[in-house]
C-alpha positions in Angstrom: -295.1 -115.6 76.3 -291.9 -113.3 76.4 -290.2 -112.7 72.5 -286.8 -114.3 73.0 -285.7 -112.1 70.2 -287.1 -109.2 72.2 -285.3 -110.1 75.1 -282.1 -110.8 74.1 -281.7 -107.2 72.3 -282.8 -105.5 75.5 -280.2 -108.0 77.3 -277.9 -106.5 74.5 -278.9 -103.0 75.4 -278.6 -102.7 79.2 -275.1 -104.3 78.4 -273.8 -101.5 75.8 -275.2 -99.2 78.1 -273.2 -100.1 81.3 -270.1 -100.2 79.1 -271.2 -97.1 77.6 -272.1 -95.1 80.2 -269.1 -96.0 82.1 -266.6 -94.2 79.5 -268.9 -91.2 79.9 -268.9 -90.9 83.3 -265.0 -91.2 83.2 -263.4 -88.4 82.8 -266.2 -86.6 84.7 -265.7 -88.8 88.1 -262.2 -88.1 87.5 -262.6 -84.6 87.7 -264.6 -84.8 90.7 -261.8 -87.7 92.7 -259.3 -84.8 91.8 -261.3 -81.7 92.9 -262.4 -82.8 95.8 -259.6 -84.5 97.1 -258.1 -80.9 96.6 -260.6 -78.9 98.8 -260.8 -81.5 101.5 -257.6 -79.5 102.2 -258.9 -76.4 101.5 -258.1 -74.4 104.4 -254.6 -76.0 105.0 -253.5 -75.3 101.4 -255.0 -71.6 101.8 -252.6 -70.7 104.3 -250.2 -72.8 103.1 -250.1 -70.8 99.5 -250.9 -68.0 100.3 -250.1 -67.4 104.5 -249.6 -63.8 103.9 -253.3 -63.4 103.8 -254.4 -65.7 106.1 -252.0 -65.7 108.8 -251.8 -62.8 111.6 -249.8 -61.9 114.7 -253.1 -63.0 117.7 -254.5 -59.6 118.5 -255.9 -58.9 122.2 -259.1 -56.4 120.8 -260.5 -56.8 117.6 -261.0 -54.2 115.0 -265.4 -53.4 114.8 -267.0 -55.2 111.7 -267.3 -51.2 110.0 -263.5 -50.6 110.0 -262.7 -53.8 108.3 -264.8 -52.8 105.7 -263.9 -49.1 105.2 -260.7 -50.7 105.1 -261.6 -53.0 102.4 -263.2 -50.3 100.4 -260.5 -48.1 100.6 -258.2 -50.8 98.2 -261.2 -52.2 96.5 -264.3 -50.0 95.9 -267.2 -51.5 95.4 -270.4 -53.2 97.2 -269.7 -54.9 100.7 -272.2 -58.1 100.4 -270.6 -60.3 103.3 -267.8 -60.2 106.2 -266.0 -63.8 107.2 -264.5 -63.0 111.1 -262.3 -65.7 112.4 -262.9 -67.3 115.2 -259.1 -68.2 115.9 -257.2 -64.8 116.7 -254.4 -65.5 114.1 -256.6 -65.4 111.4 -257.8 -62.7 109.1 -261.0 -61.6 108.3 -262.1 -61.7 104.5 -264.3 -59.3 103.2 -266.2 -59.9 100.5 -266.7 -56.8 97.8 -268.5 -57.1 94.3 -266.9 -53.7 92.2 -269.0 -52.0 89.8 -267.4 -54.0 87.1 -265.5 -57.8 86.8 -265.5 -60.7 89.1 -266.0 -60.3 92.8 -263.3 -59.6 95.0 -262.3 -60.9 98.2 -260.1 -58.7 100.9 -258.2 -59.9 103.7 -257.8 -57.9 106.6 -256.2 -58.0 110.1 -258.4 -57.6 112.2 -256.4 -56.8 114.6 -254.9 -53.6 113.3 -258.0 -52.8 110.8 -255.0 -53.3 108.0 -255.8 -54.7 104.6 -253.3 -58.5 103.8 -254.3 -58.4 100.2 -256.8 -58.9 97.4 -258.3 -62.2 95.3 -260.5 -63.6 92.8 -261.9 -66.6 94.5 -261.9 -68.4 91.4 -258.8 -67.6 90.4 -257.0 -69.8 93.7 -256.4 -73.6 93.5 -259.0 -73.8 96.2 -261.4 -71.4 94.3 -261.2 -73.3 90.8 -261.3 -76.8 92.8 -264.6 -75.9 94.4 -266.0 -74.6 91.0 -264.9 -77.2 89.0 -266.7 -79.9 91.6 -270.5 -78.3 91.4 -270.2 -76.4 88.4 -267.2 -78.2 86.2 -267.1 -74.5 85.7 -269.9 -74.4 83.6 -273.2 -73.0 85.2 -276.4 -74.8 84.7 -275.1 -76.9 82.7 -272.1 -78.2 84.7 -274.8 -78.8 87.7 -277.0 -81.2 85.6 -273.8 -83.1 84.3 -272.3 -83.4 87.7 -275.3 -84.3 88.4 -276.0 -87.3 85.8 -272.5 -88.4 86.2 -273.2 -89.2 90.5 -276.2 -91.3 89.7 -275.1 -93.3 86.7 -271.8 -93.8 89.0 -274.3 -95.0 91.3 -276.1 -97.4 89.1 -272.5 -98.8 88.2 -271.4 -99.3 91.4 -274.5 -101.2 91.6 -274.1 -102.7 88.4 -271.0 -103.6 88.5 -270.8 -105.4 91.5 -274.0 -107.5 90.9 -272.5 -108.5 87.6 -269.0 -109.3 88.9 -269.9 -110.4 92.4 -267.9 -114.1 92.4 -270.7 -116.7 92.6 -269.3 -120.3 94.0 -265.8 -119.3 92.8 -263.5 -120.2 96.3 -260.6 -118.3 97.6 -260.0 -114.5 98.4 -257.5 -114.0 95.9 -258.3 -111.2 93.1 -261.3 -110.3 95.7 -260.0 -109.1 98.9 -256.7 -109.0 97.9 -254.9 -108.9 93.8 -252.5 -111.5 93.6 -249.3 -109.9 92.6 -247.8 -112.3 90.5 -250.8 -111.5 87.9 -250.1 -109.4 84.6 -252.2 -107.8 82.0 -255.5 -108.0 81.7 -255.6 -110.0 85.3 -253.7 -107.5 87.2 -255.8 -104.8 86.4 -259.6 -106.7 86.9 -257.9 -107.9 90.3 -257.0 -103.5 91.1 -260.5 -102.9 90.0 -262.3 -105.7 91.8 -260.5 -105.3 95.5 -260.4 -101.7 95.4 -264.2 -101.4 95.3 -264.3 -104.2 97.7 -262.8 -102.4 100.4 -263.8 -98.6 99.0 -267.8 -99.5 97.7 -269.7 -98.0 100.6 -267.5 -95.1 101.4 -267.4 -94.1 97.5 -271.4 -94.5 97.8 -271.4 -92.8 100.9 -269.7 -90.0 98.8 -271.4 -89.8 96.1 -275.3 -89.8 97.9 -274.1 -87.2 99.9 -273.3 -85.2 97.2 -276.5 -85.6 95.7 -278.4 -82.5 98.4 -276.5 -80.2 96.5 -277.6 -81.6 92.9 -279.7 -78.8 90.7 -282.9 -81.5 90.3 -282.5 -84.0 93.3 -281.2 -81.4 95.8 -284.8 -79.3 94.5 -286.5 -83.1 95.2 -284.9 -83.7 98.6 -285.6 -79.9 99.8 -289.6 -80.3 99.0 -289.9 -83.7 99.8 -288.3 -83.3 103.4 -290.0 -79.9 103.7 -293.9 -81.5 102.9 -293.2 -84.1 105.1 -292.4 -81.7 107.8 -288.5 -83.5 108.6 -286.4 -80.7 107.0 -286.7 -77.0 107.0 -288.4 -76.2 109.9 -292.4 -75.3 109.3 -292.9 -73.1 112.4 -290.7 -70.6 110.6 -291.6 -70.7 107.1 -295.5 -69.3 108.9 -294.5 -66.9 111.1 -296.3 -63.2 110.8 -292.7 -62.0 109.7 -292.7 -60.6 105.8 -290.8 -62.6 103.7 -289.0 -62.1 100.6 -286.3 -64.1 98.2 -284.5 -67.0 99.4 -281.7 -67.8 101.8 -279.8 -68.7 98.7 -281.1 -66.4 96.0 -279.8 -63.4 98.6 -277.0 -64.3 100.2 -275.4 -66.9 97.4 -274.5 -69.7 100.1 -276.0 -71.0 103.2 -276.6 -74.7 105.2 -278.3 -76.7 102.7 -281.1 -77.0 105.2 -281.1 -72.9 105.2 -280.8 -72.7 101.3 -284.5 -72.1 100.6 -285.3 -70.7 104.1 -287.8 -67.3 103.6 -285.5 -64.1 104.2 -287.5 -62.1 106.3 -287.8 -58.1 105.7 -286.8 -55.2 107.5 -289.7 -53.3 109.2 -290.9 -50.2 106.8 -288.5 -47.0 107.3 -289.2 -43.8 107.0 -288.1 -42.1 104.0 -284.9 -40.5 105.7 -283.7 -43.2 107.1 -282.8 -45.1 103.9 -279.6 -44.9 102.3 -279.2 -42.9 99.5 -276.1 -43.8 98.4 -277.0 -47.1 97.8 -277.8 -46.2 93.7 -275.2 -47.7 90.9 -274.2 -50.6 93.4 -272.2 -48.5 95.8 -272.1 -49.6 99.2 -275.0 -48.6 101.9 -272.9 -46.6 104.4 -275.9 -47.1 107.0 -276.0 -50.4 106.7 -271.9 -50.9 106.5 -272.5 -48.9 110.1 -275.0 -50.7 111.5 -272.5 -54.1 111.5 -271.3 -53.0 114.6 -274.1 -53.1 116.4 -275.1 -56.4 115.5 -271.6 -57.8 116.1 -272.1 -56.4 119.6 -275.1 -58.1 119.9 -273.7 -61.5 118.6 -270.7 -61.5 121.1 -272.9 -60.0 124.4 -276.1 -61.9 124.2 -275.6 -65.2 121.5 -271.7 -65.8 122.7 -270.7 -65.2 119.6 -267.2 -62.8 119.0 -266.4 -64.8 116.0 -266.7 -68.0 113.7 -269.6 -66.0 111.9 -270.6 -65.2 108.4 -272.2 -61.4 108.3 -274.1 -60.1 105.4 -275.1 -56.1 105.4 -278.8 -55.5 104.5 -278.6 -55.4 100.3 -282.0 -53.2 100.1 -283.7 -50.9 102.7 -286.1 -53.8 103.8 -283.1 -56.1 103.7 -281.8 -57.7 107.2 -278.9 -58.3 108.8 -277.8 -62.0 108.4 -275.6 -63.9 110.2 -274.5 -67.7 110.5 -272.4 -69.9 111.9 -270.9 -73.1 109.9 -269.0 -75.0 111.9 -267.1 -78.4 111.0 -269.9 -79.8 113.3 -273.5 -78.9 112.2 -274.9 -79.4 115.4 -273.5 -75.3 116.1 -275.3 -74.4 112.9 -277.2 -70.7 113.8 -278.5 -68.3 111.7 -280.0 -65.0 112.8 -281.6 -61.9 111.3 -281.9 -58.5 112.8 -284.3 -55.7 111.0 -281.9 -52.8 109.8 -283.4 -49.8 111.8 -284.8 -51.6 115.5 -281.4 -54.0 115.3 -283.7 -56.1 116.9 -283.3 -59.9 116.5 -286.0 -61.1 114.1 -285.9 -64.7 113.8 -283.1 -67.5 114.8 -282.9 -70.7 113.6 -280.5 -74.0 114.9 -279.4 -77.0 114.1 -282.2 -78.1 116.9 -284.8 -76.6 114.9 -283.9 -78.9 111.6 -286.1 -81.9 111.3 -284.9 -85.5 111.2 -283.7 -85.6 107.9 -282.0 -82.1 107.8 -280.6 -83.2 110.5 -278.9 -86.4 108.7 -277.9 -84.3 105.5 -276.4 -81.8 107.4 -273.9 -84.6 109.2 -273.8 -85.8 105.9 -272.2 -82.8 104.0 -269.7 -82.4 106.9 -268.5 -85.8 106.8 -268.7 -85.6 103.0 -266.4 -82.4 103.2 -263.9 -83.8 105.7 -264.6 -81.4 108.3 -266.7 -83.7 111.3 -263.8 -85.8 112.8 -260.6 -83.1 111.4 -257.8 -85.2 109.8 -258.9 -88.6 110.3 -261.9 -87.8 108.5 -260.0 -85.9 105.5 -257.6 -88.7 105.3 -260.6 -91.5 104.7 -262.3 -89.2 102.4 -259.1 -89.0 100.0 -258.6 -92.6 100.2 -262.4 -93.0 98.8 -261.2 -90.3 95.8 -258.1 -92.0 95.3 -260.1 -95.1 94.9 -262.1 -93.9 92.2 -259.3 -92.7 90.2 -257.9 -96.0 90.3 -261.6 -97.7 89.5 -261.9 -95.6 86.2 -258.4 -96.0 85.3 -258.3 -100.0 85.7 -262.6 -99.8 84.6 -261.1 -98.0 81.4 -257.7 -100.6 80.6 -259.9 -103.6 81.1 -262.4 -102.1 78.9 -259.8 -101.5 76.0 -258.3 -105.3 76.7 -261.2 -106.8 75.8 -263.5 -104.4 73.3 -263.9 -105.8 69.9 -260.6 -105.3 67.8 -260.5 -101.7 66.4 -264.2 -100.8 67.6 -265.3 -98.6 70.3 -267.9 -101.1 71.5 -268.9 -103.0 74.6 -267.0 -106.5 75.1 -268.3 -109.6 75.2 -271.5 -110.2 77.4 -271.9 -112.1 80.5 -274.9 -114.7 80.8 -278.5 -113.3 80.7 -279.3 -113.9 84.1 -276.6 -111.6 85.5 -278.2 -108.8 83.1 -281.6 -109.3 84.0 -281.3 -108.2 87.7 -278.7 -105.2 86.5 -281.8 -104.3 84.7 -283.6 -104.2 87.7 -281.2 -101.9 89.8 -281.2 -99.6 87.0 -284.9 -99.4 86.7 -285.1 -99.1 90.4 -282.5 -96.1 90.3 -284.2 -94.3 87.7 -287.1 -94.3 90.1 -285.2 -92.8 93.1 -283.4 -90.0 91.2 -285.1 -88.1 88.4 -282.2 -86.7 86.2 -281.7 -90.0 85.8 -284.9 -91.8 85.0 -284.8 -89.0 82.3 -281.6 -89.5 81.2 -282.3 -93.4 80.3 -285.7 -92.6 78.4 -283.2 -90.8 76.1 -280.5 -93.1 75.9 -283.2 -95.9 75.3 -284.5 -93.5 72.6 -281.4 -93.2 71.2 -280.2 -96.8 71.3 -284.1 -97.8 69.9 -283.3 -95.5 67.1 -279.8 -96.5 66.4 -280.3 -100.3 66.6 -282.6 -99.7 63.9 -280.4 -98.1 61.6 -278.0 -100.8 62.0 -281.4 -103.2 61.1 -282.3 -100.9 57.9 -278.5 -101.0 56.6 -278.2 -104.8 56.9 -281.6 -105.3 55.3 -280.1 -102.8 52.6 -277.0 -103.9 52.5 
């Protein structure tokens, strides 16, 4: 038979830890509502800050890939690793230049006129510091793994919370599809909580599960399990005869997610003068700066493509030419490479190619970032972040209503039953996502420890 005693301090324990867990995840959720509500507008508050880079009179012929780079180098010398040409003709093209020393540079150009807009540190833009502070919270590694933790345990109290507040027998709507107004205090703000995640709970899980492909551990999980089970990357092209090197991600720095650990394939041996030699102390290939013209006149004559492209120069002299498209719709997602001497087109891979699940994280991610349906879809997107701003904010005021006076603690529990099964959802969810599962061994290592330090003072004491 089951220890009562045993029960009702691990009752006790999933309870703190809910509370607990909650004010962690706070001010982290908070930063992610904020940041990503800012770069679901991230091209519209671009041009809007800065249009002077962006914006460009339309231009009849465009300017060849080279020029816009020469161009680039002339007001920024450095390392070309990466060319974005518009697909609208009143756009710029940025090119993307890492300098010998400091943080990489991006230069706008007109392509029209081969005339340089301006110079900026990515990072340095609203857009730029959003985006970082979203994966990274502008921390590396580290940032990932937090960002990380804080999506699944927002998860497990979505979960959590719900099952523990869902209103069992009570009649009415009041306070759960709608608040009632005339309420105050405490009332007002568990009514804001509960029928804001009412109406918002699936699109705030929706957001947050999509996230999750770009997570440092489950992202790794998701792009092995899909790939072994033959329903992501595509197998035909990871054993082709073509020699492969580093990743998609490791050389270019950003890809598809379904692309990110896609084999680069090598340029075929060249002869000894036909590599660059001014490639030593990071200065830029000149061959390969060259050669972008070539395989831009190859995009536009025989894959219809004269713009909405990503182009990466060769880094190396077995390095390829890379390009990509990344439209607001995956389903135009290409990416070809072209061996640096022949110019002749290696390998291509589309959005047909994915497998089934590729296929459903990649409409995932654009419907995550806004970009599938245009403003419709940005518009329910920041309603979801606005809604969890207002869920921490009214999660963290009825949490300071009803703690114990003058202790951080967790309030007063609800009956056992209703823990039990929250148990059970965050045992399940520990399964499903990794970080996780390791995160509450430690927190139930820590609490084991803690609870009995608490025992050892009372029996002291």
């Amino acid at each position: 038979m089951a220890d009562p005693v045993a029960i009702s301090r691990a009752y006790r324990a999933i309870w703190r830890w809910h509370f607990y867990a909650g004010l962690i995840v706070a001010p982290f959720l908070l930063i992610l509502a904020v940041t990503g509500a800012i770069y679901l507008f991230n091209d519209e508050l671009n041009v809007a800050l800065s249009p002077h880079l962006y914006r460009v009179a339309p231009h009849a012929e465009s300017q060849p890939p080279s020029r816009l780079a020469q161009a680039a180098l002339g007001v920024q010398p450095g390392t070309v690793t990466r060319i974005d040409l518009p697909a609208a003709e009143d756009r710029s093209a940025i090119v993307f230049v890492t300098p010998r020393a400091g943080d990489p540079v991006r230069v706008a150009v007109d392509r029209g006129r081969g005339r340089v807009l301006g110079t900026f540190v990515y990072a340095r833009t609203l857009v730029g510091f959003a985006d970082g502070a979203h994966g990274t919270l502008m921390a590396g590694a580290v940032g990932e793994v937090i960002v990380e933790l804080a999506a699944c345990w927002a998860l497990v109290l979505i979960a959590t919370g719900l099952y523990l507040w869902w209103p069992r027998g009570r009649r009415g709507l009041a306070g759960i599809v709608y608040p009632r107004l005339s309420a105050r205090g405490r009332p007002f703000w568990r009514d804001l909580h509960a029928t804001t995640g009412v109406w918002t709970v699936v699109l705030i899980a929706f957001l947050l599960l999509t996230g999750l492909p770009w997570a440092k551990v489950q992202g790794d999980v998701l792009q092995r399990g899909t790939a072994a089970l033959g329903i992501g990357y595509p197998a035909a092209h990871r054993t082709d005869s073509v020699p492969q090197s580093a990743t998609m991600k490791a050389a270019l720095g950003e890809t598809a997610w379904t692309m990110e650990q896609a084999p680069m394939p090598a340029s075929s041996q060249a002869a000894p003068n036909h590599i660059g030699h001014d490639m030593a102390g990071g200065s830029t290939d000149r061959a390969a700066i060259a050669g972008l013209d070539a395989i831009a006149a190859t995009l536009a004559r025989d894959h219809d493509l004269a713009g909405g492209y990503r182009l990466f120069p060769p880094t190396d002299p077995t390095g390829v030419y890379t390009a990509y498209t990344y439209p607001d719709r995956p389903q135009g997602q290409r990416t070809l490479y072209f061996d640096r001497y022949s110019m002749r087109l290696i390998r291509q891979v589309g959005y047909a190619d994915y497998g089934a699940a590729a296929k459903a994280i990649e409409l995932g991610v654009q419907l995550h970032m806004g970009n599938y349906f245009g403003l419709a879809n940005q518009l329910v997107m920041l309603v979801t972040c606005v809604a969890i701003v207002l869920l921490v904010v009214s999660g963290v005021v009825m949490w300071w209503r009803r703690r114990p006076t003058g202790r951080v603690a967790a309030p007063p529990r609800v009956p056992q039953a209703r823990i039990a099964g929250a148990a059970a959802i965050l045992i399940g969810a520990s399964l499903l996502f990794p970080l996780l599962g390791l995160s509450v061994v430690v927190v139930f290592l820590i609490d084991r420890v803690a609870a009995g330090l608490v025992r050892v003072r009372g029996i002291a004491g």
